[in-house]
N, C-alpha and C positions, 0 to 999 in steps of 0.2 A: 766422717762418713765417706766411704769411696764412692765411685761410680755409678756403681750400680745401685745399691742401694738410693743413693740420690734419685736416678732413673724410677726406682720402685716408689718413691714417696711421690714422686710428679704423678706420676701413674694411679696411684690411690688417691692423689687430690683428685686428676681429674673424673674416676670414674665417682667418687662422693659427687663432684658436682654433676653430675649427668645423671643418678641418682636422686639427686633432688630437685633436677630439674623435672623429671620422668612421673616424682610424686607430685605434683604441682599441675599434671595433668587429670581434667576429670575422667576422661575415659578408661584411663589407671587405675584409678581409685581402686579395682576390686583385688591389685596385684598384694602382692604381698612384698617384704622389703628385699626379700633374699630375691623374690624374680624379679624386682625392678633391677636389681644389681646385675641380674641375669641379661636384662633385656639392653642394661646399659654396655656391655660387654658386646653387643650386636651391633648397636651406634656408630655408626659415621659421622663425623662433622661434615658438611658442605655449607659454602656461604655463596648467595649470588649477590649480583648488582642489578642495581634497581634496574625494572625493568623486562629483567632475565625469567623466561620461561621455568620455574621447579617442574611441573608435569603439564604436560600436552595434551590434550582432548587427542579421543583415537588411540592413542600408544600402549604397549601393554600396561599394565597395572604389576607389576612386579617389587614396588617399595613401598610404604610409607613415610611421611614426613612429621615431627614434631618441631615446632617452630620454637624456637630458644631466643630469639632477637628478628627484630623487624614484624614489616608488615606485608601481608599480603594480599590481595584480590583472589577473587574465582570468579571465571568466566566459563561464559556457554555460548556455543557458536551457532548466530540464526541468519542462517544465509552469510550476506559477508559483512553481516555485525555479529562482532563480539559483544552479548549482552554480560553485563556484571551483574550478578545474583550475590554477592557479600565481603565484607574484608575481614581479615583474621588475623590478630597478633599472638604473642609471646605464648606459650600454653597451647595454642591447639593443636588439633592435629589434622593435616588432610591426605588425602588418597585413602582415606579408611576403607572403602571398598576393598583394598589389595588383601584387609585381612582376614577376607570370609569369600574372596572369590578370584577366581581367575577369569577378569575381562577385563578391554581395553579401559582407560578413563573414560569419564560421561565428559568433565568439565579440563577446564585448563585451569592453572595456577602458577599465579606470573609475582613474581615481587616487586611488591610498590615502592619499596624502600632498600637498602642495604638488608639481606636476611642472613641469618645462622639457623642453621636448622639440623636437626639430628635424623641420617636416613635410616630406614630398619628394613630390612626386606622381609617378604611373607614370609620365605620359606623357613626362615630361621626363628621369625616369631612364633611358628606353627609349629617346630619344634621341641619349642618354649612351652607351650600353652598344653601340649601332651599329658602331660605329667598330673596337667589339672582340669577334668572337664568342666566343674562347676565356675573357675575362672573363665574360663573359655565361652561359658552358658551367659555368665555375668558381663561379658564384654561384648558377647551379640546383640543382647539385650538393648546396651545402652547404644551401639553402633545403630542398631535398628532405630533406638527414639531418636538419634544424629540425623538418620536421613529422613524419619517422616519431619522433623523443624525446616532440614533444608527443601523440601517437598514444598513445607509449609512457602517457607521463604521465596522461591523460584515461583513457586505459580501467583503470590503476591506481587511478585517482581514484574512478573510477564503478565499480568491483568493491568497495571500499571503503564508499562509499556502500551500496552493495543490501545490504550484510553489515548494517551500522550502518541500514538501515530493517528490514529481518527481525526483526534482534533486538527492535529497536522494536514493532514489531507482533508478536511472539511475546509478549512482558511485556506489550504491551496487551491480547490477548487472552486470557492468563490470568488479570491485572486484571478483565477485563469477565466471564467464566467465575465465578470465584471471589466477583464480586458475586451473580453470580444463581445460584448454592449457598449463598450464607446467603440470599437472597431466596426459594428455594423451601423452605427447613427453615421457613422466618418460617410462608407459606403454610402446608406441612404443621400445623403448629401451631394454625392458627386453623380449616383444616377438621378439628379433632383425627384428622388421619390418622397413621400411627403416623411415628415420627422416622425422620428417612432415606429415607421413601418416594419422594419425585422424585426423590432421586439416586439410588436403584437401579432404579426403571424408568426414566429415562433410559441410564443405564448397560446395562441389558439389551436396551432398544431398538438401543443400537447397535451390542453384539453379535450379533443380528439383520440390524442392516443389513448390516453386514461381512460375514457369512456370503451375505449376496444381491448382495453385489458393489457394494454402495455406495461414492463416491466420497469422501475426505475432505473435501472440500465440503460432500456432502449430509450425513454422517455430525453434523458438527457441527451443522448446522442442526438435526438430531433429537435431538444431545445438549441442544441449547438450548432446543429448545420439547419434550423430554419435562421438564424442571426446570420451566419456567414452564407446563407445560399448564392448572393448576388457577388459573390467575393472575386472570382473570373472576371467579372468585367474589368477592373483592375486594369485588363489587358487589351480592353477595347478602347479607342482612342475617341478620347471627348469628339470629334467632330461626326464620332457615329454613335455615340451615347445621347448627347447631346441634339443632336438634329432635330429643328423643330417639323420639318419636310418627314413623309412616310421614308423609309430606308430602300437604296438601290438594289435588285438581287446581291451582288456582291458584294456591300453593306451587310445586308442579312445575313448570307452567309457568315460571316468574320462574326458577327454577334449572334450564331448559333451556336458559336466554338466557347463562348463564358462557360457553359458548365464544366467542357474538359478542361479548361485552364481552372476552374476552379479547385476541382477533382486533386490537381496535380498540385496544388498551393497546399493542403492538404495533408496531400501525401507526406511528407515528409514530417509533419507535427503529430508525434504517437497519440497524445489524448484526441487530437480529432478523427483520427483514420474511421471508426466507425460514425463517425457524420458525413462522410460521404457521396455513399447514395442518396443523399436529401439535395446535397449540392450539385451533383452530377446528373441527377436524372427526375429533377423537377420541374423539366418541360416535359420529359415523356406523355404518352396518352394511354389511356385504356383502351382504341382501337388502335394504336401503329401507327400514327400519324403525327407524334411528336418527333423531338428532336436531344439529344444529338445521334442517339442508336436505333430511332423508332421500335423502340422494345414494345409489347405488348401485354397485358391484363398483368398475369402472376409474375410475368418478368422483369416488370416493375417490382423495383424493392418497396415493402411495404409505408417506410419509413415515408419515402417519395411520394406516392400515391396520397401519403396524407397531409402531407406538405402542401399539392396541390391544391388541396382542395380549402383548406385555410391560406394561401395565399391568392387564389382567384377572389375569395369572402373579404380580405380585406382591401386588393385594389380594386373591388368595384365601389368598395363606400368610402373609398379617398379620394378626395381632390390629384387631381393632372392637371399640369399647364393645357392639355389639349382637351380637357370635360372637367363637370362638377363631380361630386360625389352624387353617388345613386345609394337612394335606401336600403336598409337591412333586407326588405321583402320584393327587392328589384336583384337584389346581389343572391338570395335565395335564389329565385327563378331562374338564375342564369346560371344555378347550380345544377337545379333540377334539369333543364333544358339540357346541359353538357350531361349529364346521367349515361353509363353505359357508353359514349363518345371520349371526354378529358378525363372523366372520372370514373374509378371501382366505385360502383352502384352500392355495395355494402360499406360504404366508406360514406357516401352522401346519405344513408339512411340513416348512418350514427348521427352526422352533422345536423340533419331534419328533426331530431330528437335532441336534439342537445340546442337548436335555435332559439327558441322562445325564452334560454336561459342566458344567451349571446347576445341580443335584440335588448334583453333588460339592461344588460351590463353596458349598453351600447349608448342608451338612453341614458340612464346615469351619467354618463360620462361627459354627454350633450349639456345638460341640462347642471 
């Protein structure tokens, strides 16, 4: 046998094998033997390493791939995770899209392992398929039942995923919650305010809000900065925290500056930035007479205003080293009294409606 001939018989072994590999696919099935020899005849070999990108989300759609060896992933890109929606070995086929359309790829497909894979491009299997519409009818068909499985697959994929990030960020957010309740008890401690005090006027603040219609959005942002509202002090030096003597103007001064240093402690923690205004401007008044901006009525952030007005409710019925606790219906009055002065009037009318519910829970608690 010379040369050439040698050459011919290599040549028909390997398109037999490509041949049979090509029958071995199901989306084939409808070909007939002479066009799979045909379509073998189009065949590329390419082999990647594991790893290696076969087709890139975004890129044109110009071949497809039938996999002869190895495995592969497909990926979809959400934001800057690549989610995996399925692996595929020996026998299948992907970029099927390229053979009914001209658009870029949807997904990526990367090889997990060493691949061989036979590439065919459209235009030659379109060619191919000329000759025979009823194949060509037969291959849409099942291309079509291909993508509504992967349809199927991807949005099982991605309902899964959103499940497995909720849970995620529900345990992270009680994680982050559960830091800044020992973080404000800490606080409580060092202004010797009594124990527990930021977590029950936060807590009260945002039975407040709820009753005004607040959003669980907003609600958490006011559970967060009524915990840290005292968190500025920080900055204030025990001998002006601490003083058991009323405070020097100059004293006062320095300890009217805790809500802007609190503000700015803050700032820089993305989950907190919207608790803010609860930390910054929960000395403001409803007349202009608070402190640090003396803002007025609406200028008051909402959040602040309600702050207020459950943190007056709880240090009138705590214990101070400098007085006892005063009643639920002494700590009222002194609500009512500040009415329209410290407080949005429509903010103590919620609170006036909502007492006798506050008063019980108060009593329980005594008793």
């Amino acid at each position: 046998m010379n040369g050439d001939d040698a050459h011919g018989v290599h040549q028909q072994h390997g398109l037999r094998r490509l041949v049979h590999i090509l029958s071995e696919v199901p989306l084939l099935a409808p070909l007939s033997r002479s066009q799979l020899a045909e379509l073998a005849r189009l065949a590329n070999v390419d082999e990647f390493p594991p790893g290696a990108a076969i087709m890139q989300e975004g890129t044109p759609g110009e071949c497809f791939y039938i996999i002869e060896e190895g495995h592969v992933v497909i990926l979809k890109q959400l934001g800057d995770e690549e989610l995996l929606i399925t692996r595929r070995g020996p026998g299948a086929i992907v970029g099927e899209m390229a053979l009914i359309e001209e658009a870029v790829r949807s997904a990526t497909v990367r090889a997990e392992t060493h691949v061989r894979a036979l590439r065919i491009s459209r235009e030659g299997f379109e060619r191919m398929l000329a000759a025979s519409s009823q194949v060509a009818l037969d291959l849409i068909r099942e291309i079509s039942r291909r993508l509504r499985d992967t349809d199927r697959q991807m949005i099982t994929t991605l309902l899964q995923k959103n499940r497995e990030l909720r849970q995620a960020k529900e345990l992270l957010r009680k994680s982050y919650d559960a830091t800044l309740v020992a973080l404000s008890k800490a606080l409580d401690l060092r202004d010797r305010e009594t124990e527990g005090h930021s977590v029950r006027v936060a807590t009260l603040a945002v039975e407040i809000g709820t009753a005004l219609g607040l959003d669980q959005g907003q609600l958490e942002h006011l559970w967060r900065g009524g915990l840290l509202h005292d968190i500025g002090k920080i900055g204030v030096p025990d001998t002006i925290l601490q003083k058991p003597a009323p405070l020097s103007p100059q004293e006062w001064e320095i300890m009217k500056q805790h809500p802007v240093w609190g503000a700015r402690i803050l700032k820089s923690v993305d989950f907190l930035v919207e608790a803010i205004p609860v930390v910054r401007y929960h000395h403001e008044a409803w007349d202009g007479s608070g402190y640090p901006e003396g803002l007025r009525r609406q200028e008051i952030p909402l959040l602040a205003r309600i702050f207020m007005v459950a943190d007056t409710y709880d240090a009138v019925t705590s214990d101070r080293p400098y007085r006892s606790r005063r009643s639920p219906e002494e700590a009222l009055a002194v609500i009512r009294e500040e009415r329209g002065r410290r407080f949005d009037p429509e903010i103590v009318n919620v609170f006036e409606a909502l007492f006798p519910r506050i008063r019980r829970a108060a009593l329980s608690t005594v008793s």
